[in-house]
C-alpha positions as CSV (number, residue, x, y, z in Angstrom):
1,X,-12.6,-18.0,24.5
2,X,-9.6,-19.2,22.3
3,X,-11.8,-19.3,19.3
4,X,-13.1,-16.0,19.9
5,X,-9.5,-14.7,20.6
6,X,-8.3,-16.3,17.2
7,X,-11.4,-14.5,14.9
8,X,-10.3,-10.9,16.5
9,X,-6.7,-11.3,15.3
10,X,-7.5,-12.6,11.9
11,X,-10.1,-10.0,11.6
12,X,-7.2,-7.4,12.8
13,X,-5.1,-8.5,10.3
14,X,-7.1,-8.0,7.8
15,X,-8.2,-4.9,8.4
16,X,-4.3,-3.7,8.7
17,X,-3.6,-5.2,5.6
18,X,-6.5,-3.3,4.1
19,X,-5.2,-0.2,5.5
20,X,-1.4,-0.4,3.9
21,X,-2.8,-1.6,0.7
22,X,-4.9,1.7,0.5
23,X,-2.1,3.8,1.4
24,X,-0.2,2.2,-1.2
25,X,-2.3,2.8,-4.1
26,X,-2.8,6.6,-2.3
27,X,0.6,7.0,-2.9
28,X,0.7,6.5,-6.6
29,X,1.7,9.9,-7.9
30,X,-0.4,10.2,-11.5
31,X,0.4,12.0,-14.5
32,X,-1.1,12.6,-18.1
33,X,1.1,12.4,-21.2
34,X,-0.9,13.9,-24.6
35,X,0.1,12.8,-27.7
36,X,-1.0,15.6,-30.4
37,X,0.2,15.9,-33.8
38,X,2.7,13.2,-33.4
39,X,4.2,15.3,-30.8
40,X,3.9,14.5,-26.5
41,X,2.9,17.1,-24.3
42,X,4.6,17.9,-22.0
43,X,7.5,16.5,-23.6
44,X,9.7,16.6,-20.3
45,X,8.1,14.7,-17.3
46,X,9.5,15.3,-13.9
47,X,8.6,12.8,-11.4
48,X,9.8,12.3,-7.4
49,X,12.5,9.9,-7.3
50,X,12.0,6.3,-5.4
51,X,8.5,6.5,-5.9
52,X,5.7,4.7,-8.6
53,X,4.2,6.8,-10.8
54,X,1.3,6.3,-13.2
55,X,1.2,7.6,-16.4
56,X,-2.2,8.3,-18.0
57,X,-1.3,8.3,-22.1
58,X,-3.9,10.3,-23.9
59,X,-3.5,10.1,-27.8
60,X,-5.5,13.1,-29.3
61,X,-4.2,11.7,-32.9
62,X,-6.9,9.9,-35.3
63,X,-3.7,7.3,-35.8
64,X,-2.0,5.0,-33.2
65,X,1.1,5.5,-31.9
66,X,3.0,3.3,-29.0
67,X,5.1,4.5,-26.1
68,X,8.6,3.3,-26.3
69,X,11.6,3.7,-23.7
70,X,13.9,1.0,-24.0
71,X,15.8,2.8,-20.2
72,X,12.3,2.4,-18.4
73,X,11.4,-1.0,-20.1
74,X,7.7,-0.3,-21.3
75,X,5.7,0.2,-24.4
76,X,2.5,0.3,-25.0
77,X,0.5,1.3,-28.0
78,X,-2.5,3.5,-27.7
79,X,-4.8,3.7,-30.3
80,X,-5.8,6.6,-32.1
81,X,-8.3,8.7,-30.0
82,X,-8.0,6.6,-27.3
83,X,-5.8,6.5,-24.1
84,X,-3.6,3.7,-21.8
85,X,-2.1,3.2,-18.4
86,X,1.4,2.7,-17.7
87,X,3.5,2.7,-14.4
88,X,6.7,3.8,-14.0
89,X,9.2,3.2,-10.9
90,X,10.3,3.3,-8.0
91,X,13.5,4.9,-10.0
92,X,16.3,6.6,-9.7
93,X,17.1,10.2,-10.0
94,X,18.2,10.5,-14.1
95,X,16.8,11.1,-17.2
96,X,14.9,8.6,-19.1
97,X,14.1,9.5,-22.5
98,X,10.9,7.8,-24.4
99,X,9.4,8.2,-27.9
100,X,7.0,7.4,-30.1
101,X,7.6,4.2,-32.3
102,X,5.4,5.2,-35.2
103,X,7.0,9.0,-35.4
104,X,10.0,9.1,-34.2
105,X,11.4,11.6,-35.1
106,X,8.9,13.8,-33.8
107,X,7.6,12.1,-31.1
108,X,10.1,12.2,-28.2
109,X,10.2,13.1,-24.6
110,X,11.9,12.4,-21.3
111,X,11.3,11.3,-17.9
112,X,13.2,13.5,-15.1
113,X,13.6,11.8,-12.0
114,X,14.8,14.5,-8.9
């Protein structure tokens, strides 16, 4: 009886802890960023504030170019005609600007966090 009483608890905990994984990667909030002619599109990002968002980096360019923001701490270089994954927050409400390393003067953008 014990034994059997221990196996439904581990096998309930696991299932719980299968559930609020799930909602947690439910809860990821996803955006694409397009890099085209050296430029991003959009070039303003608003995102929710206290809450992880992933950024889907598309690079429509036949060169590479790598995602820089020294306020949200990430780059990432994305080869030409390819695309990258990057994850941004929880944060708080602000502007965080970003650019592109390889152009940039052309390439820039910000994230707005309401």
């Amino acid at each position: 009886m014990k034994n059997t009483h221990s196996r439904f608890l581990i096998f309930s905990s696991i299932v719980v802890i299968s559930l609020f994984g799930y909602v947690a990667i439910a809860a990821t909030a996803e955006i694409e960023l397009i890099i085209k002619d050296h430029l991003f599109f959009p070039a303003v990002l608003e995102i929710p504030a206290k809450q992880k968002v992933r950024i889907r980096i598309i690079n429509q360019d036949p060169t590479p170019e790598e995602f820089e923001s020294f306020e949200l701490n990430r780059e990432k270089i994305i080869v030409g005609n390819g695309q990258a994954v990057i994850f941004i927050g929880p944060l708080e409400p602000g502007r965080y600007p970003f650019f592109g390393e390889f152009n940039p003067k052309t390439a820039q953008g910000v994230v707005v966090v309401k």
